[in-house]
C-alpha positions as CSV (number, residue, x, y, z in Angstrom):
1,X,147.9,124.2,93.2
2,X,147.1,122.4,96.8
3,X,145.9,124.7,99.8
4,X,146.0,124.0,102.8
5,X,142.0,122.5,103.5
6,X,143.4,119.1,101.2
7,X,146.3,118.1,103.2
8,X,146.4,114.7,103.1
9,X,148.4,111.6,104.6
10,X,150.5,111.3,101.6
11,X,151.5,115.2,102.1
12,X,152.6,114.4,105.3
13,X,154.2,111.3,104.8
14,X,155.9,113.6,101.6
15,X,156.9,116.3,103.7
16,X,158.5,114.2,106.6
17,X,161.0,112.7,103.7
18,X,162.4,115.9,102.0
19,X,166.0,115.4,100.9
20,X,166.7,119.3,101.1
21,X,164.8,121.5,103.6
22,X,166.6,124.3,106.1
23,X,164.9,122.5,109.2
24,X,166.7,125.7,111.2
25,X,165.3,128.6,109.0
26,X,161.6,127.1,109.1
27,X,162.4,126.6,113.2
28,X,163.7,130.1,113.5
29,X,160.7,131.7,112.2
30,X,158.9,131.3,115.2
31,X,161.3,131.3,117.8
32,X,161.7,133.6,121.0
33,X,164.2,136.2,119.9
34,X,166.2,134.3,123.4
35,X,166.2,130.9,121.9
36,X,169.5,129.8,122.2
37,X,168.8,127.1,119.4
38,X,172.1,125.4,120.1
39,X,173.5,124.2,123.4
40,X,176.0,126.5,125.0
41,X,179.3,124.7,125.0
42,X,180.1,126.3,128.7
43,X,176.9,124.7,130.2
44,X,177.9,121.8,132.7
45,X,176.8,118.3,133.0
46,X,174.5,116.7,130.4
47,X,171.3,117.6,129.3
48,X,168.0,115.7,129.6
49,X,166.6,113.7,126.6
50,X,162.5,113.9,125.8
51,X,160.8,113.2,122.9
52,X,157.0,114.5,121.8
53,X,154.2,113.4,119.7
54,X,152.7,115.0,116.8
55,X,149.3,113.2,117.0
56,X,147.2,114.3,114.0
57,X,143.9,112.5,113.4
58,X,140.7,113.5,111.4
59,X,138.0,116.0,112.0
60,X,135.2,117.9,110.9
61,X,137.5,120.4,109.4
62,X,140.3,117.7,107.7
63,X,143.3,116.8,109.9
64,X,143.4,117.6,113.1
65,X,146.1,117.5,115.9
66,X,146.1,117.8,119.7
67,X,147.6,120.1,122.5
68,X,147.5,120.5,126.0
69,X,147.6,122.8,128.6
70,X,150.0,122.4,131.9
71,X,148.4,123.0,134.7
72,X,149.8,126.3,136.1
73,X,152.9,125.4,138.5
74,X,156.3,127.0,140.2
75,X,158.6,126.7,137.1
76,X,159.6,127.5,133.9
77,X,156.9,125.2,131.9
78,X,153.8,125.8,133.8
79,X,150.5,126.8,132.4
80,X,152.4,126.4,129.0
81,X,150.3,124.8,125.6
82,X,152.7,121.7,124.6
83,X,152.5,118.7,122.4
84,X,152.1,115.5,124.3
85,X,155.3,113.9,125.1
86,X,158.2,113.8,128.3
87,X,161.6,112.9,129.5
88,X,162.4,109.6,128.0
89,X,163.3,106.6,130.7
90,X,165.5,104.3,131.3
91,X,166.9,102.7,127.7
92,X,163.3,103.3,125.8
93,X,163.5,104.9,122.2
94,X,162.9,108.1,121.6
95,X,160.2,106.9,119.4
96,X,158.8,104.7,122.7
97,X,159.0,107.8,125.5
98,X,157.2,109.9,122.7
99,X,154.1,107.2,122.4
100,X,154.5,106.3,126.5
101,X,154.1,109.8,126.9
102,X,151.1,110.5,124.9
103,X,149.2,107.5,126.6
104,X,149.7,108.9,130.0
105,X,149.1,112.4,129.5
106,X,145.6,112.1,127.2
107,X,144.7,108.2,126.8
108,X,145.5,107.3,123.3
109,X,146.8,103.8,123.7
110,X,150.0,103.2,121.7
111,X,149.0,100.3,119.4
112,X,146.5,102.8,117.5
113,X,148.9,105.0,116.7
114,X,150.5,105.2,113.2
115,X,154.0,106.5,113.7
116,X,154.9,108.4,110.2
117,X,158.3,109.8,110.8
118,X,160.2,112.4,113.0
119,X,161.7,116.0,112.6
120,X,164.4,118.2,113.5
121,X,165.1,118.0,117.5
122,X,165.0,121.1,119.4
123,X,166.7,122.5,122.6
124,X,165.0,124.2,125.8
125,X,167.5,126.0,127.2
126,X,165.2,126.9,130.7
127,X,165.0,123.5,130.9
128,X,168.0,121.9,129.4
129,X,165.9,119.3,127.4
130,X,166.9,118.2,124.1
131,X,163.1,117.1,122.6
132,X,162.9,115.0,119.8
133,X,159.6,115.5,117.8
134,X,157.6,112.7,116.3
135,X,154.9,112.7,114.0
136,X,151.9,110.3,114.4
137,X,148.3,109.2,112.9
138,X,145.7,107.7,114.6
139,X,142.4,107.0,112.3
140,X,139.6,108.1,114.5
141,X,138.8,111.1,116.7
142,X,140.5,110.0,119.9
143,X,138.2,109.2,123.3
144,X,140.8,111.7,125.3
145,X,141.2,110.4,129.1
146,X,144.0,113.7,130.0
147,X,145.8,112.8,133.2
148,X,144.8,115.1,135.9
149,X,148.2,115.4,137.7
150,X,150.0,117.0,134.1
151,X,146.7,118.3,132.3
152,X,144.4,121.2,132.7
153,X,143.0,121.0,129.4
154,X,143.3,118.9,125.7
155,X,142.7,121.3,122.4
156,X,142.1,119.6,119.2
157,X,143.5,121.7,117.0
158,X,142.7,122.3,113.0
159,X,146.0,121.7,110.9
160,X,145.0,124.3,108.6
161,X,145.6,126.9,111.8
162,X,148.8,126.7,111.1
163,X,148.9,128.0,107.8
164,X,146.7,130.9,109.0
165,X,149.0,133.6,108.8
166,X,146.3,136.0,110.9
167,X,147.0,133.7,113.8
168,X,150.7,134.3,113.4
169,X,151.8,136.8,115.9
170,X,154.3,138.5,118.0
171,X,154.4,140.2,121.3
172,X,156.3,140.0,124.9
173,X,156.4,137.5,127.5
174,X,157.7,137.4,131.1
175,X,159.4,134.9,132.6
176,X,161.8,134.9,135.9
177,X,161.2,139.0,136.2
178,X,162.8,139.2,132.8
179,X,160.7,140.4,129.7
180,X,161.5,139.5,126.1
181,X,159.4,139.4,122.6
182,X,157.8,136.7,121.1
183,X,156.5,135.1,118.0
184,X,153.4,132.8,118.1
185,X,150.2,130.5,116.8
186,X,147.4,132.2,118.7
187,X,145.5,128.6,118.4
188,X,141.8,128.1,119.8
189,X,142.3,131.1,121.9
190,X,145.5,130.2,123.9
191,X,149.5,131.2,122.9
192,X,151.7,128.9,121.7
193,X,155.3,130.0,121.8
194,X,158.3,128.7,122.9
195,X,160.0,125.0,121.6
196,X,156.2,124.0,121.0
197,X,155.6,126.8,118.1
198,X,159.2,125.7,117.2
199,X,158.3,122.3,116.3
200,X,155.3,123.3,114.6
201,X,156.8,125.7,113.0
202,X,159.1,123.5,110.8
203,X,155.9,121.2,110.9
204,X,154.4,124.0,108.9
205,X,157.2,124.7,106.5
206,X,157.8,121.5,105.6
207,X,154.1,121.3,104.6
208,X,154.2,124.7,103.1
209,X,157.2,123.4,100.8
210,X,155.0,119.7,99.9
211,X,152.0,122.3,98.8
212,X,154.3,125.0,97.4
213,X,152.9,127.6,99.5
214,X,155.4,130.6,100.7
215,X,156.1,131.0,104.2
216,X,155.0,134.5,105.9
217,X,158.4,135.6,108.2
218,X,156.2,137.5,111.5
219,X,158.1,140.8,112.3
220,X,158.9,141.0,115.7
221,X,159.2,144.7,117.6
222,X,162.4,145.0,119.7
């Protein structure tokens, strides 16, 4: 059997093509116990399309991928780890606002990156984003130029973190004056929750199913 130091290309590549997977139960295992996952039917006008980037590339420890962290800022995102990526303009792809995205916010120019396929899309109801998740490869470590105005900080982060189930945790958050629990990747010291550790999540699972390893579900305390 595979662990998770050998994950490969291939395994991703494998993993991004699965005819059967429950995208929703490897998403919900990670979610905010408020995640709408679905648009409410009742909310007005139309929501606002992004698209991120799953930007893996190797390391010292195997396959890497990167984060960032917002600067912190009035609003609902602010000082929040995320995957590079944005609103998508104009009539661009999804697949072009996630790469556009990722050049602007930490440097890595678009025509050396390997795009290798795309997962489930995920909704953020503060926002009213629907994001659409992209997974890409670039083959060396990038030179990272962040842009000043959107990031505080790039993590390179070691894939096999997610499969750490130590760093698998839950707790409470406040947003807005209103508390509420959590599940999340503590990653390289920081928290990632929200649609971020919601994308990784089925990330993760899909993996875990490629490398047959079982998924650990994260109590949560209500």
């Amino acid at each position: 059997m595979m662990n998770w130091h050998n994950i490969e290309l291939q395994h991703i590549q494998q993993a991004l093509s699965l005819p059967y997977f429950d995208a929703l139960q490897a998403q919900q295992r990670m979610a905010p116990m408020a995640r709408a996952m679905q648009r409410p039917p009742e909310r007005r006008g139309s929501p606002r399309m992004a698209a991120v980037l799953i930007l893996l590339f190797p390391g010292d420890e195997g396959l890497q991928f990167v984060l960032t962290r917002r600067h912190d800022y009035p609003g609902v995102h602010g000082g929040q780890i995320s995957l590079p990526g944005g609103q998508r303009e104009g009539e661009e792809s999804f697949e072009e606002a996630a790469l556009r995205e990722t050049f602007e916010e930490v440097g890595v120019p678009s025509r050396d990156i390997q795009l290798l396929g795309q997962i489930s899309n995920v909704y953020i109801p503060p926002s009213d984003f629907f994001v659409y998740p992209y997974v890409g490869y670039t083959p060396s470590r990038p030179v990272w130029q962040p842009d000043p105005a959107e990031v505080a900080e790039v993590l390179e982060v070691s894939l096999y973190h997610l499969f750490d189930d130590t760093l698998k945790r839950s707790g409470e958050i406040t947003r807005n004056g209103a508390t509420f629990p959590i599940k999340y990747y503590a990653l390289n010291g920081h928290v990632v929750w929200g649609a971020t550790a919601v994308m990784l999540s089925e990330f993760e699972g899909r993996l875990r199913a490629v490398l047959s390893l079982t998924p650990k579900e994260i109590p949560i305390d209500i």
